[in-house]
N, C-alpha and C positions, 0 to 999 in steps of 0.2 A: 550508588551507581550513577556515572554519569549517562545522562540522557541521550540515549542515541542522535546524531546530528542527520539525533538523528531528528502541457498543458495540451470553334463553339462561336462559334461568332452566334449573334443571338439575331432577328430579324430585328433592327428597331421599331416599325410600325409595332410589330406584338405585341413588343415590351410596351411601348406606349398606350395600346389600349388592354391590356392585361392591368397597366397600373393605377387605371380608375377601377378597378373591380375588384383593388388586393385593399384592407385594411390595414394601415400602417401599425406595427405591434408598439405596442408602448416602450418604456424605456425597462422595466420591471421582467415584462416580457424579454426581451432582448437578453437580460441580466439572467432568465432564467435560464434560457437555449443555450448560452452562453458556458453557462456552469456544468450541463451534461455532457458526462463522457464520453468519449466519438474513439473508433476504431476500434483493434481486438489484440490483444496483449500478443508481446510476444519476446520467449515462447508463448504457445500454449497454457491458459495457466486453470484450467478447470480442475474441479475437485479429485483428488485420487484417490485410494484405497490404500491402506497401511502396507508399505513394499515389506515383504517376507524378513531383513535383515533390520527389522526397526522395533524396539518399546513403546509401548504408549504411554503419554504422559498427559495428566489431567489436573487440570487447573479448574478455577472458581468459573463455572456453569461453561467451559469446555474441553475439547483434548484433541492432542496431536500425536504426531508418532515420529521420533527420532531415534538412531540408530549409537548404540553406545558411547561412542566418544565424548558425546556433548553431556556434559555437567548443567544439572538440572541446579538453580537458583533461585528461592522463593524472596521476593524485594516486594518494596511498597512502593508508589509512585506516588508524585507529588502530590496527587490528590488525593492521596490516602489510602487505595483502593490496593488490594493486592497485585504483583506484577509477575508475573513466571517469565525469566529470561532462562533462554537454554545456550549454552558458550562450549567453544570447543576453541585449542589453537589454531591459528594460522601460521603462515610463512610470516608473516608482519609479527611481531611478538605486542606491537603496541596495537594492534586493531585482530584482534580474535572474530571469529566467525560468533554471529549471534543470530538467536531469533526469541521475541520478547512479545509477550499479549498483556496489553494493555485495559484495564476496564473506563468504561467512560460513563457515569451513570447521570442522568438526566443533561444529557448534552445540548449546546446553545445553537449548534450547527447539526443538520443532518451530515449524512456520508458523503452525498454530493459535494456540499459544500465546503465540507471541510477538505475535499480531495480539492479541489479548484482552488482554493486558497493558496494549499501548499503547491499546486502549481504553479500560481501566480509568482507566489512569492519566490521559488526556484528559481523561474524566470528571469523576476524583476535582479536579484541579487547577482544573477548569470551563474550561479551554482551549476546549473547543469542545463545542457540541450539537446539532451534528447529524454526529456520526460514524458511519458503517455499516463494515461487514465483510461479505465475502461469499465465497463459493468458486465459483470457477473452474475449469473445462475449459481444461487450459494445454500445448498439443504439448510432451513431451520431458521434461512433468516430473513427478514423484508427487503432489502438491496443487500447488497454488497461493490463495493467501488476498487480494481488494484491500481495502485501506482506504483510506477515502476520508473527509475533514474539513476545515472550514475554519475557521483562528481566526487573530488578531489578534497580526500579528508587529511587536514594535517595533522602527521603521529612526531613531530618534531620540530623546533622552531625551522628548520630550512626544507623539511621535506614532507613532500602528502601523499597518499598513497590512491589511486584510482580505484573508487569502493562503488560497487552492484548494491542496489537496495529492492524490498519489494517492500510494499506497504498494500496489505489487504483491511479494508476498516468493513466491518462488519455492521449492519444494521440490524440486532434481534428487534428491537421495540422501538417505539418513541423515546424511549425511557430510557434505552442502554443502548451502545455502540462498544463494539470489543476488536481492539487493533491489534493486529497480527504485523510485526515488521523483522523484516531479516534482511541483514547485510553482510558481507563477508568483503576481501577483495577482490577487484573485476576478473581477477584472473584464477579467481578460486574459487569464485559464486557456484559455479556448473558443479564442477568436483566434490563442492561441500555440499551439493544437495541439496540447498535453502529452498530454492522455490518449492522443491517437492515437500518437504518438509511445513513450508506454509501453504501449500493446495493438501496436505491430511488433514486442517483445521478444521473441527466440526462442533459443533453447540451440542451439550450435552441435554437430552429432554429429558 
């Protein structure tokens, strides 16, 4: 399978003697403030309860809930580790609706980090401008980070199609990080249900 493609005027006097009394943060510091995710998704993307019209489906140490259409696919990912993508068609014939959990075990980046990465990099590439990150209240696990972007996947050498992504990376351990990404096209995202479909994501205890 290919891999889904897949950040007041002030008094000056104030400021002036407010700035012998601030310590200047280091550069490490800076790098960390920097990396944490600021504002609140949107939509709303808090955990749901399984909607009455959905199966559940369980994968290696969690489970979700989607609604019949979507064909369940057990893969392996590059790293060897088992992958559960769930696929249904779309209107595009070359870009199907997906949502895919990923296992990441003893990972080099936290969740932070790795959310700010990929937003760098969006950025830097111009992939996409309007990318957010945010942190989440997520049962069962130590952080959790979404990201959320939209850009322009090409399904043809002349033409791309305007693709909705959500990227929930999960933090159960030190040891393990478990990514949940769904994307569909922009104009199909809602309809197909993904984001609900990635806020049923739960860790199984």
């Amino acid at each position: 399978m290919r891999t889904p493609r897949w950040a007041p005027a002030a008094v000056a006097g104030l400021g002036l003697l407010l700035a012998g009394c601030v310590s200047t943060p280091s550069s490490e510091q800076l790098r960390q403030q920097a990396m944490q995710p600021a504002g609140t998704p949107s939509p709303a993307a808090n955990p749901i309860s399984d909607p009455r019209d959905t199966r559940e489906v369980e994968g290696k140490g969690f489970r979700l809930a989607a609604d019949s259409a979507f064909q369940r696919l057990d893969l392996t990912s590059k790293n060897g580790e088992p992958m559960l993508v769930l696929r249904r068609a779309s209107q595009v014939p070359a870009l199907p609706v997906q949502i895919a959990v990923l296992r990441e075990p003893d990972p080099k980046q936290d969740v932070v980090e790795q959310s700010y990465s990929l937003e760098v990099s969006k950025r830097t590439l111009g992939e996409s401008t309007d990318i957010s990150r945010s942190d989440l209240v997520w049962p069962g696990v130590e952080r959790a980070v979404l990201v959320q972007w939209t850009q322009n996947v090409p399904t043809t050498a002349s033409e791309s199609v305007s693709t909705r992504y959500w990227q929930l990376s999960a933090q159960v351990t030190d040891k393990l990080i478990l990514v949940v990404v769904g994307f569909a096209p922009a104009a199909e995202f809602d309809a197909a249900r993904v984001g609900d479909i990635v806020r049923t994501f739960r860790i199984n205890t």
